[in-house]
Every structure is written in C-alpha cells, then in structure tokens.
DSSP file (Angstrom, degrees, kcal/mol; ACC not computed):
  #  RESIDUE AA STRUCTURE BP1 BP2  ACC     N-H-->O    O-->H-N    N-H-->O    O-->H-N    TCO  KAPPA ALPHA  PHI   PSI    X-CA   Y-CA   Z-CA
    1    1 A X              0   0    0      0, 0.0     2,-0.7     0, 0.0    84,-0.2   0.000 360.0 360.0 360.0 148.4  -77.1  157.6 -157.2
    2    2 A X        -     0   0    0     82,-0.1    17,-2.1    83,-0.0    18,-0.4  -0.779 360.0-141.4-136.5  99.7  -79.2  155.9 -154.8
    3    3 A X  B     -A   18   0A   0     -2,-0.7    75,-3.3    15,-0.2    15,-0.2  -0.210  24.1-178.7 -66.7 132.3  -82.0  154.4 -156.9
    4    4 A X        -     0   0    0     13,-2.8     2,-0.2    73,-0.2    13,-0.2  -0.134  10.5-155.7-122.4-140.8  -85.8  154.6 -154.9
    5    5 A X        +     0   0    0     11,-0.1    71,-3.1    -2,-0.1     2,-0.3  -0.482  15.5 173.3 151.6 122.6  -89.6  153.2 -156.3
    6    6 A X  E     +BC  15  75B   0      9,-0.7     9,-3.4    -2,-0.2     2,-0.3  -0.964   2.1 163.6-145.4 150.3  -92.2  154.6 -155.1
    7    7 A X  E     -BC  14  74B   0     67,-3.1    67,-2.7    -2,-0.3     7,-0.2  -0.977  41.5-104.2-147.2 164.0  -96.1  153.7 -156.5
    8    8 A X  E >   - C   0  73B   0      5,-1.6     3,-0.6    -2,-0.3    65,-0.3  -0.191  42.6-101.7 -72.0-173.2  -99.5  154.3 -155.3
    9    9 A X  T 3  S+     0   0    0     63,-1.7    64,-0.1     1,-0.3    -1,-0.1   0.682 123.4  60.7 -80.2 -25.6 -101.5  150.9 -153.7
   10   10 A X  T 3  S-     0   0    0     62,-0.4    -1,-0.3     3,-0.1    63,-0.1   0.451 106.3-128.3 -97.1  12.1 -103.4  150.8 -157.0
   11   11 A X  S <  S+     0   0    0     -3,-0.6     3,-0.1     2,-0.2    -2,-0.1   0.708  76.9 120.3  82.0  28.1 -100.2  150.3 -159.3
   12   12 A X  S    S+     0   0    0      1,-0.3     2,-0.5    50,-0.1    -1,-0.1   0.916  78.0  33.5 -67.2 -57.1 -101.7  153.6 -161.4
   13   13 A X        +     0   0    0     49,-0.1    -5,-1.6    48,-0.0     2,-0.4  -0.878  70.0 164.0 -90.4 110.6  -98.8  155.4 -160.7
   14   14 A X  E     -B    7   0B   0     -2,-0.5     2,-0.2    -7,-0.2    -7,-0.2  -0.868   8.5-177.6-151.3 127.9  -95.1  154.2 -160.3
   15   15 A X  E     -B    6   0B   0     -9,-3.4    -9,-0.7    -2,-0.4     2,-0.3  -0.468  19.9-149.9-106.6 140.9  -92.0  156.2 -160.3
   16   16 A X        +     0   0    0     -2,-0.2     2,-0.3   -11,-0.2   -11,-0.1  -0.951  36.7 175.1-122.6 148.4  -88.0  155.3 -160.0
   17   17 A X        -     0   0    0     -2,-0.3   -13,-2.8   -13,-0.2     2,-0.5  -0.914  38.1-111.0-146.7 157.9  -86.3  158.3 -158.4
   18   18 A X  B     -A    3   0A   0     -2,-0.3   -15,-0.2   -15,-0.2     3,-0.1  -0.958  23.2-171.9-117.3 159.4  -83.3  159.2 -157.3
   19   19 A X    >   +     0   0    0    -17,-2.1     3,-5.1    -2,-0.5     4,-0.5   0.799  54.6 106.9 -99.7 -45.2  -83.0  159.5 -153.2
   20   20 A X  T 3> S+     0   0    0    -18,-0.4     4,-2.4     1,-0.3     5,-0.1   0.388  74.7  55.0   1.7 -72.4  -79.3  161.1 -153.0
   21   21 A X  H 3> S+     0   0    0      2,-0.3     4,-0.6     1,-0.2    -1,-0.3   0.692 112.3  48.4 -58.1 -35.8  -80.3  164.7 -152.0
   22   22 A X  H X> S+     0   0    0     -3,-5.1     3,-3.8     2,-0.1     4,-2.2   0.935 110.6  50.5 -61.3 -63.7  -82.4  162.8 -148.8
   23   23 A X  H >4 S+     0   0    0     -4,-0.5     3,-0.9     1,-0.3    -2,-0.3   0.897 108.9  50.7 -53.2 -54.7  -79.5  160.9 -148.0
   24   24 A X  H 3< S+     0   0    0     -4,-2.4    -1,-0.3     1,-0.3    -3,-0.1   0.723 118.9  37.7 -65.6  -6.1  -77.1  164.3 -148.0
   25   25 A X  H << S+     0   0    0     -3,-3.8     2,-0.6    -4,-0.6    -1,-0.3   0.619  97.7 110.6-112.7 -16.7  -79.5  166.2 -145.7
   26   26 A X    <<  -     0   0    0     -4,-2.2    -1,-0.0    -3,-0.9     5,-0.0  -0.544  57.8-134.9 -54.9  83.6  -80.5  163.1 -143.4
   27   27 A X     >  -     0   0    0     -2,-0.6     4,-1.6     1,-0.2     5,-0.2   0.404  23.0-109.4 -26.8 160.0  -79.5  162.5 -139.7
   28   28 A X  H  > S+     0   0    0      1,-0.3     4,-3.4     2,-0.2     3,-0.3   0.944 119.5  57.0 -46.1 -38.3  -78.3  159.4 -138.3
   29   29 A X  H  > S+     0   0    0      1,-0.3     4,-2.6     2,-0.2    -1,-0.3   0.904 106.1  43.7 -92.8  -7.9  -80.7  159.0 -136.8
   30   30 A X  H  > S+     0   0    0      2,-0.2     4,-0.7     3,-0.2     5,-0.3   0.640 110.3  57.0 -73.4   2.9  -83.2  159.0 -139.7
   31   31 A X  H  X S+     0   0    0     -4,-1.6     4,-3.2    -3,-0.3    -2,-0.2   0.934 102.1  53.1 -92.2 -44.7  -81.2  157.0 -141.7
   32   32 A X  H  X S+     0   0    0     -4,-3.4     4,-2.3    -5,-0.2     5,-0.2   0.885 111.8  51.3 -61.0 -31.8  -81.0  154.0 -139.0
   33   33 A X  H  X S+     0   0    0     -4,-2.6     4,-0.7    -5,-0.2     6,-0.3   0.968 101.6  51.3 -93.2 -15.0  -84.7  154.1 -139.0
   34   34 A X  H ><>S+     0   0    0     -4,-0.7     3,-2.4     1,-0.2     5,-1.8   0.989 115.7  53.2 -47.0 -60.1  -85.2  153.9 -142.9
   35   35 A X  H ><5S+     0   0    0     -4,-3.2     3,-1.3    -5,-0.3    -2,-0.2   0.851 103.7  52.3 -32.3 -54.9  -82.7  150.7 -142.0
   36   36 A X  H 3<5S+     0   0    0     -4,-2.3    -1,-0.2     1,-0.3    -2,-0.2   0.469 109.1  51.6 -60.3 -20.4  -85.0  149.3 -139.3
   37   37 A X  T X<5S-     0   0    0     -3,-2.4     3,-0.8    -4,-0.7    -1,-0.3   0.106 120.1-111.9-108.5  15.8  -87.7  149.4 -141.7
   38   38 A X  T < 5 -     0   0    0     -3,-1.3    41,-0.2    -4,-0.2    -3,-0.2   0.519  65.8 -63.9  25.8  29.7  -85.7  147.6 -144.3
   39   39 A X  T 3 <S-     0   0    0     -5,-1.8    38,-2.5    -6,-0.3     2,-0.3   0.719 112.6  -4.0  90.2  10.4  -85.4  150.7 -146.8
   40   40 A X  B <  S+D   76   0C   0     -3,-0.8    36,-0.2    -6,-0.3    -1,-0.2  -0.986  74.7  88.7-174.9 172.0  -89.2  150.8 -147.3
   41   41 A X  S    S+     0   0    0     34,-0.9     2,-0.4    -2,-0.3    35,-0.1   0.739  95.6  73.6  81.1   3.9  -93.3  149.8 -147.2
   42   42 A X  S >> S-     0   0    0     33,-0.4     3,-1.7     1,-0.0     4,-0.9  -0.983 103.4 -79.1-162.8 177.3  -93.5  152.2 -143.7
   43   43 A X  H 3> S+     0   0    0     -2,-0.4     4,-0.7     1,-0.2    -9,-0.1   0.557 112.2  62.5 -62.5  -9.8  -93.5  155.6 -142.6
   44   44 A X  H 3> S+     0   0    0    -11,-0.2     4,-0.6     1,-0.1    -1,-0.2   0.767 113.7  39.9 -73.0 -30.6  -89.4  156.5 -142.7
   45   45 A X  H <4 S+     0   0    0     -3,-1.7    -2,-0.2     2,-0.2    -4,-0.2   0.525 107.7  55.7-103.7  10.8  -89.3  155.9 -146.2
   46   46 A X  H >X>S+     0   0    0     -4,-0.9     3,-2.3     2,-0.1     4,-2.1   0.677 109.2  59.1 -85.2 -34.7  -93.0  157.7 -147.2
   47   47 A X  H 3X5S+     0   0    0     -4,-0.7     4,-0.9    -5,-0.4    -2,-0.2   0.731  98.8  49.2 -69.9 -12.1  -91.0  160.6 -145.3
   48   48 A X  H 3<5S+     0   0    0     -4,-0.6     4,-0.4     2,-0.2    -1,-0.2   0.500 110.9  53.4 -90.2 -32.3  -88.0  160.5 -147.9
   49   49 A X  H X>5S+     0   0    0     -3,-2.3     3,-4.1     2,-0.2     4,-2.0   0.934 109.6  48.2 -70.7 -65.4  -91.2  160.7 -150.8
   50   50 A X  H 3X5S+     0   0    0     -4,-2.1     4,-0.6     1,-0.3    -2,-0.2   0.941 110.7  53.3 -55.6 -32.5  -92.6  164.1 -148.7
   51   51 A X  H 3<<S+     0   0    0     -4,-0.9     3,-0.5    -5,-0.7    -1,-0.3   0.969 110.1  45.3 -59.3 -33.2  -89.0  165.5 -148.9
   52   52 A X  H X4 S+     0   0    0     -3,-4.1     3,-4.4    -4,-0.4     4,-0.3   0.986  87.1  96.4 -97.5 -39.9  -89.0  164.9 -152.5
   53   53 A X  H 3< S+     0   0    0     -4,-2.0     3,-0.4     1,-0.3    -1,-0.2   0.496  94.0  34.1  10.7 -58.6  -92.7  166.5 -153.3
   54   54 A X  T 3< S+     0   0    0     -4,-0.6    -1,-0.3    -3,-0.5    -2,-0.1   0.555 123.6  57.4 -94.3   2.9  -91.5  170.2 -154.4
   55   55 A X  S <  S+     0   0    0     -3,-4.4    -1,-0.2     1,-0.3     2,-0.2   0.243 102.9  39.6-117.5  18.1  -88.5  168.3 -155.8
   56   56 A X     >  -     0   0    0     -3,-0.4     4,-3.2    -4,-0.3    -1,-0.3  -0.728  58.8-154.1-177.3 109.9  -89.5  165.8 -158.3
   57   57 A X  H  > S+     0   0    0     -2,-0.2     4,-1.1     1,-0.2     5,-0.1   0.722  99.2  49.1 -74.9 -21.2  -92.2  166.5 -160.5
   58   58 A X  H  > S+     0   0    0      2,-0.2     4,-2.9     3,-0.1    -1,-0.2   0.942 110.2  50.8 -84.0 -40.8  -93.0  162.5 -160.8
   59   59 A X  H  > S+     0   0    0      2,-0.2     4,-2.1     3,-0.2     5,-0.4   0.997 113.3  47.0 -54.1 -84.8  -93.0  162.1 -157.0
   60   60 A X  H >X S+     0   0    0     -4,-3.2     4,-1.2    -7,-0.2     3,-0.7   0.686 110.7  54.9 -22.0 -96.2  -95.6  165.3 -156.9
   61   61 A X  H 3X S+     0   0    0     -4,-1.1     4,-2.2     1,-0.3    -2,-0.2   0.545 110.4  40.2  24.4 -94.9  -97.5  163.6 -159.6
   62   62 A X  H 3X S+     0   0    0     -4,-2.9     4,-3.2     1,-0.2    -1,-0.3   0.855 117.3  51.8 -48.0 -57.9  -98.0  160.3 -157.7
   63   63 A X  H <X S+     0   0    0     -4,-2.1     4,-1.9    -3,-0.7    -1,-0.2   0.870 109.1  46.8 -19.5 -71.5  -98.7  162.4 -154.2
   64   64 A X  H  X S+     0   0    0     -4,-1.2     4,-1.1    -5,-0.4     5,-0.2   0.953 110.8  57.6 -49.8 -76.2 -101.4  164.8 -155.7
   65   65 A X  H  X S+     0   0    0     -4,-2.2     4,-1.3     1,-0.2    -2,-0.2   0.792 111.8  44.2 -27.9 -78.9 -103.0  161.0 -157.3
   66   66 A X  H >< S+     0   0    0     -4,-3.2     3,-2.6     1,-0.2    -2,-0.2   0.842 112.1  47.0 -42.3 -80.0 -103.1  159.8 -153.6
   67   67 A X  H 3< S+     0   0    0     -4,-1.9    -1,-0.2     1,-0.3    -2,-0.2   0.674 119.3  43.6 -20.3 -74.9 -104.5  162.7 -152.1
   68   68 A X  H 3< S+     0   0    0     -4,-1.1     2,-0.3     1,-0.2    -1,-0.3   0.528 119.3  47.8  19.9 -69.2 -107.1  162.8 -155.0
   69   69 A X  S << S-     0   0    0     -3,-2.6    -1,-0.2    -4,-1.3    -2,-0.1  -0.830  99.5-125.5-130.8  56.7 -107.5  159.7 -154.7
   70   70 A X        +     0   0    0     -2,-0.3     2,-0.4    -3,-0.2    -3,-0.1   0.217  69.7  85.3 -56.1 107.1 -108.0  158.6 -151.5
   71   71 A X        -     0   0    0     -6,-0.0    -4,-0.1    -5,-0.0    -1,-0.1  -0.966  64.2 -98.1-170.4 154.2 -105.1  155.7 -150.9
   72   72 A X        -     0   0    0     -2,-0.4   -63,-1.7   -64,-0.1   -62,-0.4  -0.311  21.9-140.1 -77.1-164.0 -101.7  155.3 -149.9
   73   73 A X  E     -C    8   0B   0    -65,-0.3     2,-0.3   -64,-0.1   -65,-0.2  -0.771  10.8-127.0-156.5 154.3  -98.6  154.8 -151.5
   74   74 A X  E     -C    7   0B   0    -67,-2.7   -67,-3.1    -2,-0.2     2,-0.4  -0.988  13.8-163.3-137.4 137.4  -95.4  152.7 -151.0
   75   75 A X  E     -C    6   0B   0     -2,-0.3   -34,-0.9   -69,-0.2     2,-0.5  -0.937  10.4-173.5-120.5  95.1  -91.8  154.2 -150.9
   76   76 A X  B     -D   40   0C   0    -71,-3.1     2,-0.3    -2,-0.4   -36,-0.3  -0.931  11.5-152.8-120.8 131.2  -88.9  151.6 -151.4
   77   77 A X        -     0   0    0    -38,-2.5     2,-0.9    -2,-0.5   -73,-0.2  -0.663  28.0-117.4 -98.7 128.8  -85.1  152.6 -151.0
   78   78 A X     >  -     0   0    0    -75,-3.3     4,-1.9    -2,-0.3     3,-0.2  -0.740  28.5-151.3 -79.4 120.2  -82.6  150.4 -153.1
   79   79 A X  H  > S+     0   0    0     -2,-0.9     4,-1.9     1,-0.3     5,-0.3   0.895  86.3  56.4 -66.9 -37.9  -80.7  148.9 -150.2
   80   80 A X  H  4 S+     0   0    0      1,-0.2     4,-0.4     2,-0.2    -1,-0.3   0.933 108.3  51.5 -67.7 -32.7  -77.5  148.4 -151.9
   81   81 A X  H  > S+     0   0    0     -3,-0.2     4,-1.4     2,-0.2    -1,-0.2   0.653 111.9  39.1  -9.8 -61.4  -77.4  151.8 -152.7
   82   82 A X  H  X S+     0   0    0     -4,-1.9     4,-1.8    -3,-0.2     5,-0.4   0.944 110.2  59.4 -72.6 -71.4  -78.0  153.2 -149.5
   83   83 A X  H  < S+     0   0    0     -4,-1.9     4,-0.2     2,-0.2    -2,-0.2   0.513 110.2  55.1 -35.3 -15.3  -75.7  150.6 -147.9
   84   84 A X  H >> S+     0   0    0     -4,-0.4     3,-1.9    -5,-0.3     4,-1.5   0.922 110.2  38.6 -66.0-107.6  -73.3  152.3 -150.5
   85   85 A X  H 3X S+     0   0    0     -4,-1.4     4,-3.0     1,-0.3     5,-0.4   0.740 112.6  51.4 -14.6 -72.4  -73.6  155.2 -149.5
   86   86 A X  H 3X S+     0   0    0     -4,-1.8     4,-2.3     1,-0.2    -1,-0.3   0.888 112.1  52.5 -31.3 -40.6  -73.8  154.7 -145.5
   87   87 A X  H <4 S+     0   0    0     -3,-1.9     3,-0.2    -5,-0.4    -1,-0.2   0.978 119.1  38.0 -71.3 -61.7  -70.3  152.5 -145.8
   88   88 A X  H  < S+     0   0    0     -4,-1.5    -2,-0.2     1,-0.3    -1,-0.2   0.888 126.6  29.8 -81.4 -49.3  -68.7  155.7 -147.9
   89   89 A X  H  < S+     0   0    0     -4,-3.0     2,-0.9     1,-0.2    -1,-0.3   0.785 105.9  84.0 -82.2 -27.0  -70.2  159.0 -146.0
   90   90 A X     <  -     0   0    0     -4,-2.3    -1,-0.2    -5,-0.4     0, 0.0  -0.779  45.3-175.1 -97.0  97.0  -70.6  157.7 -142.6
   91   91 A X              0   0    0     -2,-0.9    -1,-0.2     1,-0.2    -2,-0.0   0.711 360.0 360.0   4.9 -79.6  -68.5  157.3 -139.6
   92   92 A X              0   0    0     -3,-0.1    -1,-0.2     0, 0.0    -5,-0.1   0.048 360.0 360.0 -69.1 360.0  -70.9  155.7 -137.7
C-alpha cells in the first residue's frame, strides 16, 4: 500500500488514500516527476488525486468541495512508500 493525504487549503476536508493503482499504471517518467516535487504540494501529485476521482469516493468528495468551493487542494504521496515501491517494481 502506498499511503497518500490529500485536503483542501481550508482543512474542511482531508482524506488518507491509498495511491497503489496510480503507481501500477504510471510511467517513468511521471513517477520521477512526482519525485522532483518531493511526493507532493504541486501539480504531479494533484494529477495522482484526478486519476483517483471516479475511483475513490473520498477523493471525489474533497474534489466536488474545491470546485464548489472555489480553492485548491494539496496532494501528498508517503515517500517511504513510494520509495518502496520504486526500489521493488522498477529497473530504473
């Protein structure tokens, strides 16, 4: 499991998720830039939230609230997790 946090900017909403199912469909090269970004707080890892939308009713939830609501949201990857992951499924 690769535990993720994502909440709106007004702390109304805030979600733990799991990311896994990004991670199995991701290219390299999204995956280095989710790295670059340190796993969160910028636009590789909101994009790991829009993947989950139609897949995670909490993730919806929070979305719809933004939209709504006009304000962002922040998307945070747990890095040992990922780093987990990366080490076990990737070559590269």
């Amino acid at each position: 499991m690769i535990k993720a946090k994502i909440h709106s900017d007004d702390h109304v909403y805030q979600f733990e998720f799991d990311a896994t199912d990004w991670f199995l469909q991701a290219t390299d090269e999204e995956i280095k830039e989710l790295s670059e970004c340190d796993f969160g707080g910028d636009l590789p890892a909101d994009r790991i939230a829009y993947f989950f939308e139609d897949k995670n009713s909490s993730v919806e939830i929070l979305l719809d609230y933004c939209q709504l609501n006009p304000q962002g949201f922040e998307c945070h990857i747990n890095v040992e997790d990922a780093t987990s992951f990366i080490n076990e499924n990737s070559p590269d």
